[in-house]
C-alpha positions as CSV (number, residue, x, y, z in Angstrom):
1,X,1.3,-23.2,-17.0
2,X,3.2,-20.1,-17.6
3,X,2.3,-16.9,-15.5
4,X,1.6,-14.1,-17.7
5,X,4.3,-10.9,-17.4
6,X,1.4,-8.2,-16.2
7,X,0.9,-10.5,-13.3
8,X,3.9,-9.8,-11.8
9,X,3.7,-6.6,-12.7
10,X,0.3,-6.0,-11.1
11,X,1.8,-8.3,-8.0
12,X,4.8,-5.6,-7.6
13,X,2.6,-2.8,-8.1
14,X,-0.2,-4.0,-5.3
15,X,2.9,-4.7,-2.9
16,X,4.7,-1.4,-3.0
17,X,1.2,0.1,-2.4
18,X,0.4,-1.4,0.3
19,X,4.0,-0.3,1.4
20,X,3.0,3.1,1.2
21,X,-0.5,2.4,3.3
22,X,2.0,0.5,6.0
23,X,3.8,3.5,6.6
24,X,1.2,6.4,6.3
25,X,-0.4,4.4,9.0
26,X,2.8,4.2,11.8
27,X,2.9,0.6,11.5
28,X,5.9,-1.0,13.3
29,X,9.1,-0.8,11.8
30,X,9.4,-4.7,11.3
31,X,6.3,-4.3,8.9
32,X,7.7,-1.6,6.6
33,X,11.2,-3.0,6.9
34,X,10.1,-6.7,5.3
35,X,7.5,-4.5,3.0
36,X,10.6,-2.9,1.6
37,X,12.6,-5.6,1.4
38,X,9.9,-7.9,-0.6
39,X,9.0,-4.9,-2.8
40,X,12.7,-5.4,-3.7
41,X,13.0,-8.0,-4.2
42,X,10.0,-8.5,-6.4
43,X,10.8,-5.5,-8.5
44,X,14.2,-7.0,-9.0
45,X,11.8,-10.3,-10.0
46,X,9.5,-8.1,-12.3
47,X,12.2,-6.4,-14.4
48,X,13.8,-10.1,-14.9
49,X,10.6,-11.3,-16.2
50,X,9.6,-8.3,-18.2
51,X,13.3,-8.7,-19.9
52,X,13.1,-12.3,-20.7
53,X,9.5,-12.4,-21.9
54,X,9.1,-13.8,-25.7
55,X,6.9,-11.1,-26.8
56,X,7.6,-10.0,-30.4
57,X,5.2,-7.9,-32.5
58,X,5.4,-6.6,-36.4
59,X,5.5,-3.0,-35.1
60,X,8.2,-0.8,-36.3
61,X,9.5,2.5,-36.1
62,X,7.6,3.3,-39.0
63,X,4.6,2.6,-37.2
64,X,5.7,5.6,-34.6
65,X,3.1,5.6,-31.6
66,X,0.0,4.0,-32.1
67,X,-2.0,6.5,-30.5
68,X,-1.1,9.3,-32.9
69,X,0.3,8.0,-36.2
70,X,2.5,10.0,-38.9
71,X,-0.4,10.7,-41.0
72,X,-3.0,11.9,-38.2
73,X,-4.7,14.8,-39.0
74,X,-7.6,16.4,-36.7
């Protein structure tokens, strides 16, 4: 079973705010110092992921941004 990409996106992103709710709240340092060091790590895991994902799509720069196209007119 593969693990989709926005998991460990969502994963990273859950960690490194709970890092910020360790140290607003003078946890000890042994908790914000393994915090960091897993956030690390697992941002370091999340941009490898993200990278080597197999996503293609039949976008191109033509297409420009999806939410306002070349020919958008209000």
């Amino acid at each position: 079973m593969k693990i989709p990409v926005m998991f460990y996106v969502g994963l990273t992103t859950c960690l490194l705010l709970l890092l910020i709710f360790v140290v607003s709240m003078n946890m000890g340092f042994t908790w914000v110092f393994y915090t960091m060091c897993l956030g690390q790590v697992m941002v370091g895991i999340m941009v490898y992921k993200v990278l080597k994902d197999q996503y293609t799509t039949d976008k191109t720069f033509e297409n420009f941004y999806e939410d306002r196209p070349f020919n958008y007119h209000k």
